[in-house]
N, C-alpha and C positions, 0 to 999 in steps of 0.2 A: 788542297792540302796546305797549312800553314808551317810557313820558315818556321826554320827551330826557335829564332832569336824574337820574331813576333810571337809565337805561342809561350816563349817566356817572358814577354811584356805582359803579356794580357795575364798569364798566370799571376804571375806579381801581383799585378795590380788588383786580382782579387781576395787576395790574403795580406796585403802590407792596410795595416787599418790607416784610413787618412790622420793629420793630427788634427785635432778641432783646438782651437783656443779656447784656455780654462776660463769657464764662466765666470770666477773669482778674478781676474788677472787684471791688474788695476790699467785705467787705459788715462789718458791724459786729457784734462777738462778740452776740450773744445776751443775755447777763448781764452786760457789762463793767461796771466800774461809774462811778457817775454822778459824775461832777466837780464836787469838794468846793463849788465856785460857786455850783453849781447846785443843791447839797443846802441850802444855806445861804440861798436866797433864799425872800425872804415873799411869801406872797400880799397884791398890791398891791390888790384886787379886795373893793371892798363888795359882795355879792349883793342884788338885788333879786327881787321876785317874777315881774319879766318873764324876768331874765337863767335864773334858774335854771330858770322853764320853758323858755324854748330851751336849756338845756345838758341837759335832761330828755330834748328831742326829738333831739336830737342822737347821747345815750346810745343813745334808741331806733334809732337808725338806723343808727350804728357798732359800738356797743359790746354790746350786750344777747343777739345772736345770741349769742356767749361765755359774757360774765360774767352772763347772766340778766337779767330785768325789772326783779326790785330788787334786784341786784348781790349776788347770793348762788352766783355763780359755777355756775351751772347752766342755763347759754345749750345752747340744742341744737346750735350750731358746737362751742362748749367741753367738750362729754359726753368724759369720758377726759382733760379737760386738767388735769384737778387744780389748776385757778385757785382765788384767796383766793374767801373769804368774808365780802364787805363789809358786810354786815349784822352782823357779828360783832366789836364794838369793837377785840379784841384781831389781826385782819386788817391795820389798817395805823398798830397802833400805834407802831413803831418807822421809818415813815414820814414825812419831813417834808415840808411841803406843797408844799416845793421838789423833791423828791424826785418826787413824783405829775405833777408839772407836768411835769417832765422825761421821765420815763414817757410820757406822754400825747403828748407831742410829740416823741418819737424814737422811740416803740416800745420791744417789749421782747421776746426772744423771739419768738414767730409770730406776734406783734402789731404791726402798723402802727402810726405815727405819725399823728399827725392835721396835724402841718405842711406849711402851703401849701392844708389843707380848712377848717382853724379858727384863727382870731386870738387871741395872747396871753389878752383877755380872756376869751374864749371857752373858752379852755382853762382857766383861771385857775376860771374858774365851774366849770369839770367838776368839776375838782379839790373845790372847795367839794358839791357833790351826791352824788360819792362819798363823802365822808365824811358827809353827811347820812344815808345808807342806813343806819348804827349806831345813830343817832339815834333810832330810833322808839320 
């Protein structure tokens, strides 16, 4: 016999109709480009050794399926996506850290945004570990 509180999940779940997203509902070009504002701003953000292991674990959670473990774009989601290679100085060289930030938090192409999952600073830190990946 099922709990009251399970047999009214399950009821629920068979009468609340899912919402689908409206076929009309304008979505954002893929590449468009990033507004000049937003190419031009600095990273407000000193990194510590706490922030950037959470923006480590964060990587690992969101991002790494893709762009790989150490961001040499060879995630098992990513196989065939022809993503950079952040290990690779010349990857985001002509990136600025405003640029990345922006990335990160709108998405780009079949990538999610991280806004409304991570806080400025949060993302601010990403920013700063992706370009760490070059570094070694």
């Amino acid at each position: 016999m099922l709990k009251p509180a399970l047999a009214l999940s399950l009821f629920l779940l068979t009468i609340v109709p899912r919402q689908q997203p409206a076929a009309d509902a304008p979505k954002p070009a893929a590449d468009a480009p990033i507004p000049a504002a937003d190419a031009a701003k600095v990273n407000p953000v000193k990194p510590t050794a706490a922030s950037l292991a959470k923006a480590r674990k964060m990587y690992g959670y969101d991002c790494a399926m893709c762009h790989g473990a150490t961001g040499n774009g060879k995630g098992d989601v990513g196989a065939g996506m022809n993503l950079k290679d952040y290990t690779d100085p010349a990857a985001l060289h002509d990136f600025t850290d405003g640029q990345l930030f922006y990335i990160i938090q709108n998405g780009r192409g079949q990538m999610q945004g991280e806004a409304g999952r991570q806080n400025n600073e949060e993302i601010w830190n990403m920013v700063i570990l992706i370009r760490s990946f070059s570094h070694k």
